[in-house]
C-alpha positions as CSV (number, residue, x, y, z in Angstrom):
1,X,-23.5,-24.1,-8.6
2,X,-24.4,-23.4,-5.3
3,X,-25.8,-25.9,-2.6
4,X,-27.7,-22.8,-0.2
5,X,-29.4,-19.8,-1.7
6,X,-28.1,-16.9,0.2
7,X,-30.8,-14.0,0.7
8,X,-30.2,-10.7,-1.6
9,X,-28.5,-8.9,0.6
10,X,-25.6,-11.3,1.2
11,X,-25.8,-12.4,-2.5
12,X,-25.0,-8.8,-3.6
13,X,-22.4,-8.6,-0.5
14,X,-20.7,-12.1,-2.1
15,X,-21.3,-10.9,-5.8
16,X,-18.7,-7.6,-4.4
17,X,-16.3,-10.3,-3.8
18,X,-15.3,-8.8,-0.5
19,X,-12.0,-10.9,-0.1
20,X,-10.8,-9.1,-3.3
21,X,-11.1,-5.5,-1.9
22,X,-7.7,-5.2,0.0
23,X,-6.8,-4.7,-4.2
24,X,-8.7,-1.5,-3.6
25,X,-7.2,-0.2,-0.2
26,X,-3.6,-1.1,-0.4
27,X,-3.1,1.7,-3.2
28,X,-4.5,4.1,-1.4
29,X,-3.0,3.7,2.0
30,X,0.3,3.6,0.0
31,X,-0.6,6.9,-1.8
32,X,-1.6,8.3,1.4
33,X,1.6,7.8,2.8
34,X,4.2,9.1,0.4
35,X,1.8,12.2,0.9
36,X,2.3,12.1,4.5
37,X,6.3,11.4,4.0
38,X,6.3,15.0,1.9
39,X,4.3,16.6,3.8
40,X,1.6,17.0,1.6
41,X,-1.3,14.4,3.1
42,X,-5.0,15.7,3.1
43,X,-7.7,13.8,4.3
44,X,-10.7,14.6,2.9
45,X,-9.1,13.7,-0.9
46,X,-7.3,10.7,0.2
47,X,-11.0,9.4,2.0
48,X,-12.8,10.7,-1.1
49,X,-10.3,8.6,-3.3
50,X,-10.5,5.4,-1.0
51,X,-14.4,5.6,-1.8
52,X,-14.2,6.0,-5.4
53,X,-11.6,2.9,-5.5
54,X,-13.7,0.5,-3.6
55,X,-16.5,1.4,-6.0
56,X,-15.1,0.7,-9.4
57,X,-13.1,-2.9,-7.8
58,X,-16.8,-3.2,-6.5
59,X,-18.4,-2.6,-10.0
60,X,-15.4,-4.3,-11.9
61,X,-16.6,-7.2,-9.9
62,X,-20.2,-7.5,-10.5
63,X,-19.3,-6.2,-14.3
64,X,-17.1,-9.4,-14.2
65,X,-19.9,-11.6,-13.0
66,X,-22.6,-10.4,-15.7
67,X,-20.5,-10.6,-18.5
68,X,-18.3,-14.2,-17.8
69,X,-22.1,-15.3,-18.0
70,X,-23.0,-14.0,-20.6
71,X,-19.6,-15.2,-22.4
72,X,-20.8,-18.8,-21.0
73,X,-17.1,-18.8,-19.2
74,X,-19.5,-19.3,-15.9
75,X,-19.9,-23.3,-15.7
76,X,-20.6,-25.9,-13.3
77,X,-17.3,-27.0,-13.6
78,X,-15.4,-23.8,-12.5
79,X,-13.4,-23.8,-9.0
80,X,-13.6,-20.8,-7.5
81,X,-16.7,-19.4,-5.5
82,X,-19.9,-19.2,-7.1
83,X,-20.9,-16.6,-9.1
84,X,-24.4,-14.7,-8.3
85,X,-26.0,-14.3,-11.8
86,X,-25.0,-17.9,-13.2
87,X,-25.9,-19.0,-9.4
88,X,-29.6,-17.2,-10.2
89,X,-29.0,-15.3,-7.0
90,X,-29.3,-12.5,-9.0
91,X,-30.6,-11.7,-12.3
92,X,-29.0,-9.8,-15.7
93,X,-31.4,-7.5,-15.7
94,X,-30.4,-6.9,-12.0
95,X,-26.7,-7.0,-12.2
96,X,-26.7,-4.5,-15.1
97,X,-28.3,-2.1,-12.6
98,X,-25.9,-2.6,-9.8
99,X,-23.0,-2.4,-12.1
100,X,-24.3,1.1,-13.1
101,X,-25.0,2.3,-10.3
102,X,-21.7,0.8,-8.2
103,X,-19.9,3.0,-11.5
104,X,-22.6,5.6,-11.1
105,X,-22.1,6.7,-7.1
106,X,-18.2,7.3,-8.4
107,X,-19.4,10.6,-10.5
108,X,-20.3,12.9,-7.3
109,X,-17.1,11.4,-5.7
110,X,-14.9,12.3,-8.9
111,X,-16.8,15.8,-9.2
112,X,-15.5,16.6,-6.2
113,X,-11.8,15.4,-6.8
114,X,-11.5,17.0,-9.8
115,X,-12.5,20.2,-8.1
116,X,-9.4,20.1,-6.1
117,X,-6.7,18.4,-8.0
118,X,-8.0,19.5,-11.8
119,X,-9.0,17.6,-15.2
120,X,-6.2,14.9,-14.9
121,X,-8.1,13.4,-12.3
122,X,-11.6,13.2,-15.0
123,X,-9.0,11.3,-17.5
124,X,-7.9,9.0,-14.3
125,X,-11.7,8.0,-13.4
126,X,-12.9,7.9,-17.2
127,X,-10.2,5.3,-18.1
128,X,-10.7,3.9,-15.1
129,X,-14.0,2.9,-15.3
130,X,-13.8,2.1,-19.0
131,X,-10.8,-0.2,-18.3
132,X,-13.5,-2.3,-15.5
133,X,-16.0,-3.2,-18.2
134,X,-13.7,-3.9,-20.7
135,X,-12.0,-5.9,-18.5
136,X,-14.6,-8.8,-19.4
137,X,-16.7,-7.0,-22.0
138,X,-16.8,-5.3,-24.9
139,X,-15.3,-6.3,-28.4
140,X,-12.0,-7.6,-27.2
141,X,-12.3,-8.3,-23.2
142,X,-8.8,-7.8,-21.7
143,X,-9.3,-11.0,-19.5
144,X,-10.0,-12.7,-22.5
145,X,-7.1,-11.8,-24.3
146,X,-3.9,-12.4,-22.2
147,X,-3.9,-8.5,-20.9
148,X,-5.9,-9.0,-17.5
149,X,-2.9,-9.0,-15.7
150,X,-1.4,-6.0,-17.0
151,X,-4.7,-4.3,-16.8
152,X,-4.5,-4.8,-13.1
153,X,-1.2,-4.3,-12.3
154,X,-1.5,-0.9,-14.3
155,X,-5.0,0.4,-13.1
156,X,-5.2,-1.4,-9.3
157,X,-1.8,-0.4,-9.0
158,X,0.3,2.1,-10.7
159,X,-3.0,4.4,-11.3
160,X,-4.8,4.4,-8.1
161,X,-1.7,4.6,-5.4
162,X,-0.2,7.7,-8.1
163,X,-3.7,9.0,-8.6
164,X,-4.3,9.0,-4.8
165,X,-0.8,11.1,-4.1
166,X,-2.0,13.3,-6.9
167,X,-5.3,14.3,-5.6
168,X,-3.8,15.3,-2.4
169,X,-0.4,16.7,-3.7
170,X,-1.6,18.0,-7.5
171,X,2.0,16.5,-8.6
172,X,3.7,13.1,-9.0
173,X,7.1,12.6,-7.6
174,X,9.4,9.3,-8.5
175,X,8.8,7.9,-5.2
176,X,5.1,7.7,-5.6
177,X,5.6,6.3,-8.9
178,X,8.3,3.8,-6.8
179,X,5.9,3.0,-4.3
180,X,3.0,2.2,-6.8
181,X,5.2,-0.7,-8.0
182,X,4.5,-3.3,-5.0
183,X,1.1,-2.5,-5.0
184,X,0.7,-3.1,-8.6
185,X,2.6,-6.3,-8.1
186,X,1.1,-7.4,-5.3
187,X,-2.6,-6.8,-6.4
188,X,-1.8,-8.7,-9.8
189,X,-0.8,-11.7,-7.9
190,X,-4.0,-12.1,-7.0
191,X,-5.4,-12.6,-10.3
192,X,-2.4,-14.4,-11.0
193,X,-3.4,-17.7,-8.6
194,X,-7.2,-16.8,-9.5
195,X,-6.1,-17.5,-13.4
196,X,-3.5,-20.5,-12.2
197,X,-5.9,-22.4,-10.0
198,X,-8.6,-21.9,-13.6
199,X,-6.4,-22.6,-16.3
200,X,-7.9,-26.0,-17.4
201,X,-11.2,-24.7,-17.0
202,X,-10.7,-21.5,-19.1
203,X,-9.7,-23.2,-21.7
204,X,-12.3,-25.2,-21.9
205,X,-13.8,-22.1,-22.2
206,X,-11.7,-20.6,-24.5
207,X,-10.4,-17.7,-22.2
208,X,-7.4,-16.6,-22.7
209,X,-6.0,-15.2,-18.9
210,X,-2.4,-14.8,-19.4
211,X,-2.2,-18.2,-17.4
212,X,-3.8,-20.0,-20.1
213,X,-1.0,-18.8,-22.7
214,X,2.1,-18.9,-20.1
215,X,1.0,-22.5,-18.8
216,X,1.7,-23.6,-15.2
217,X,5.4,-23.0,-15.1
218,X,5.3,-19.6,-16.6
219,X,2.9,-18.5,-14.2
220,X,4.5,-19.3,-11.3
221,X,7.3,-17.7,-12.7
222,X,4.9,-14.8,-13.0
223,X,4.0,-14.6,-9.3
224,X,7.7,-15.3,-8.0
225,X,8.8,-12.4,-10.7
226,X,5.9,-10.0,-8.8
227,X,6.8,-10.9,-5.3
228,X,10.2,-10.4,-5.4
229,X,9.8,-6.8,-7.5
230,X,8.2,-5.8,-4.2
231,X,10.1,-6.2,-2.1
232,X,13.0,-5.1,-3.8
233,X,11.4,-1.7,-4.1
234,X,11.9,-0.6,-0.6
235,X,15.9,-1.3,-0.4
236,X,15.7,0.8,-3.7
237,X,14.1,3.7,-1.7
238,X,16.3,3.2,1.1
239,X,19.8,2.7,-0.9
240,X,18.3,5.7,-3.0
241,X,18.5,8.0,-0.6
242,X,14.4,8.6,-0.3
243,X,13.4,7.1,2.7
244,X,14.7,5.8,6.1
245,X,15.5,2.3,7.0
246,X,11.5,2.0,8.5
247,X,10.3,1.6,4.6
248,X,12.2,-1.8,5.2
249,X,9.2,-2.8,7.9
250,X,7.1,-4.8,4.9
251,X,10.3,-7.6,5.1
252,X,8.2,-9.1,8.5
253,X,5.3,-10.3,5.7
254,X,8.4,-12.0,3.7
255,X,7.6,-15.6,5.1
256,X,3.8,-15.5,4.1
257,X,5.4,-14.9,0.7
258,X,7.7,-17.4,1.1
259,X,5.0,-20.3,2.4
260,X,2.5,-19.0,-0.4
261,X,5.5,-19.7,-3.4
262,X,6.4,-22.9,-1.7
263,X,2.3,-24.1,-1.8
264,X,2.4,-22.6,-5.8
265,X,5.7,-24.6,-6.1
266,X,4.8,-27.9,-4.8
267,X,1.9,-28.2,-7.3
268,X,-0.7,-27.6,-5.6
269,X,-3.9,-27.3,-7.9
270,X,-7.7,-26.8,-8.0
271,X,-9.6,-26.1,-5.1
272,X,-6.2,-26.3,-2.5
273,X,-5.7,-23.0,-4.6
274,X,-8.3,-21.2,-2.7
275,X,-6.8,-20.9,0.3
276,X,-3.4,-19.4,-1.6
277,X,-5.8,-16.6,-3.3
278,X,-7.3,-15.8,0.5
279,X,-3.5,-15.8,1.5
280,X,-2.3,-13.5,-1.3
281,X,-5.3,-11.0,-0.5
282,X,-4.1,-11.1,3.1
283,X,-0.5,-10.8,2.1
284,X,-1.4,-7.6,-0.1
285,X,-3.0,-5.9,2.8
286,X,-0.3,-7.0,5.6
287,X,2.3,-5.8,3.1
288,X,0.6,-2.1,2.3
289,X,0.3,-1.5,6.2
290,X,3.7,-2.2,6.8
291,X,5.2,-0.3,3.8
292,X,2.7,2.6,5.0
293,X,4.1,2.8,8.1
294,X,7.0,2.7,6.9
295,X,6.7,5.1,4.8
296,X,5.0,7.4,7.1
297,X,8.0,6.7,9.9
């Protein structure tokens, strides 16, 4: 699958899928600043919680790798970039190990949120971390089964950008629950033109993303349906009466949408997809700055 054999180091840094971690920072920095716009922002909890969320989209990742070759939905024909275990950059045996221990370096982390913000937080990292493996393993693998995208948009969203305001705050307020809803939307778009750009080849396969089972026009319906849900959000908050007019500052990153939908739109397929999933990454992260800021003004 791969012309170049990368040395270990960079095949573990690959197998992290570093383009994918703005998913894991965007909740946070949201979370971080409806704590700040009430007043309630601490530091250490919010760093603490950044930590944990890069860990678990880490080991979600290399869980994903492992276990979509094990399933044999891994092949020579797929489009994306390659994959380290079905690549032989690294073995089962050793991707097992890094799963754990990516999972495993989240328990001191977690000890320590739960020490300030109380057993909610235990049920938040439990169901977290169970909700990463099963994402491609276990009996029924969410990604499998049409419920990756809810999955993400509920976990990667909703769940880390409340569960980051609730570490720091020990409440939940219907802004943070608000403000959760772009970065939920905007996080699932991302697997949204990963699952697109793979639908022939999953059902080859016989996975069955969401894609698969809305077809082409359906999921593009998906990612318009996401995109605009974010950005409706802040006028909300501002016609609601909970924040200023600066929560409107995400509205620059607008046109980056636009060009992305226009791309999806015009049919563009296969490997031309690539540079629409590096796009929507960027777009996640451009957006969560600006709505922090916003947020924070």
């Amino acid at each position: 699958m791969a012309e170049h054999i990368p040395s270990k180091v960079r095949a573990w840094v690959l197998a992290a899928r570093p383009k994918t971690l703005p998913a894991a920072v965007m909740p946070v920095l949201i979370g971080s600043a409806v704590a700040c716009h009430d007043g309630v922002f601490r530091f250490l909890p919010a760093f603490v919680a950044l930590l944990c969320s890069l860990l678990i989209q880490i080991g979600t990742n290399y869980s994903n790798d492992l276990l979509d070759y094990k399933s044999g939905a891994d092949t020579d024909d797929r489009l994306g970039p390659a994959r380290a275990v079905a690549s032989r950059w690294i073995s089962e045996q050793e991707m097992y190990w890094g799963t754990l221990i990516t999972f495993g370096a989240t328990v001191p982390l977690g000890l320590y949120l739960i020490a300030v913000a109380g057993w909610p937080v235990l049920v938040i990292g439990l169901f977290s971390i169970s909700a990463g493996i099963a994402y491609t393993g276990g009996p029924y693998p969410l990604a499998y089964n049409g419920l990756g995208d809810p999955f993400v948009f509920l976990f990667f969203g909703l769940v880390a950008t409340i569960g980051t305001y609730f570490v720091q705050a020990q409440s939940v307020t219907l802004v943070a629950v608000l403000a959760a809803l772009p970065a939920g939307g905007l996080i699932t778009n991302i697997l949204v033109i990963n699952n697109y750009r793979d639908i022939e080849t999953d059902k080859q396969t016989k996975k069955h993303t969401l894609a698969v089972i809305l077809g082409k026009g359906g999921t593009r319906i998906e990612y318009l349906s996401l995109l605009c849900l974010s950005y409706m959000i802040p006028v909300v908050l501002v016609l609601a009466g909970f924040t200023s007019w600066w929560v409107l500052l995400p509205w620059i990153s607008l046109p980056l949408g636009i060009r992305i939908v226009v791309q999806l739109y015009r049919g563009s397929q296969g490997l031309a997809l690539n540079p629409l999933l590096e796009k929507t990454a960027q777009l996640s992260l451009i957006y969560g700055i600006l709505f922090s800021l916003g947020l924070v003004l």
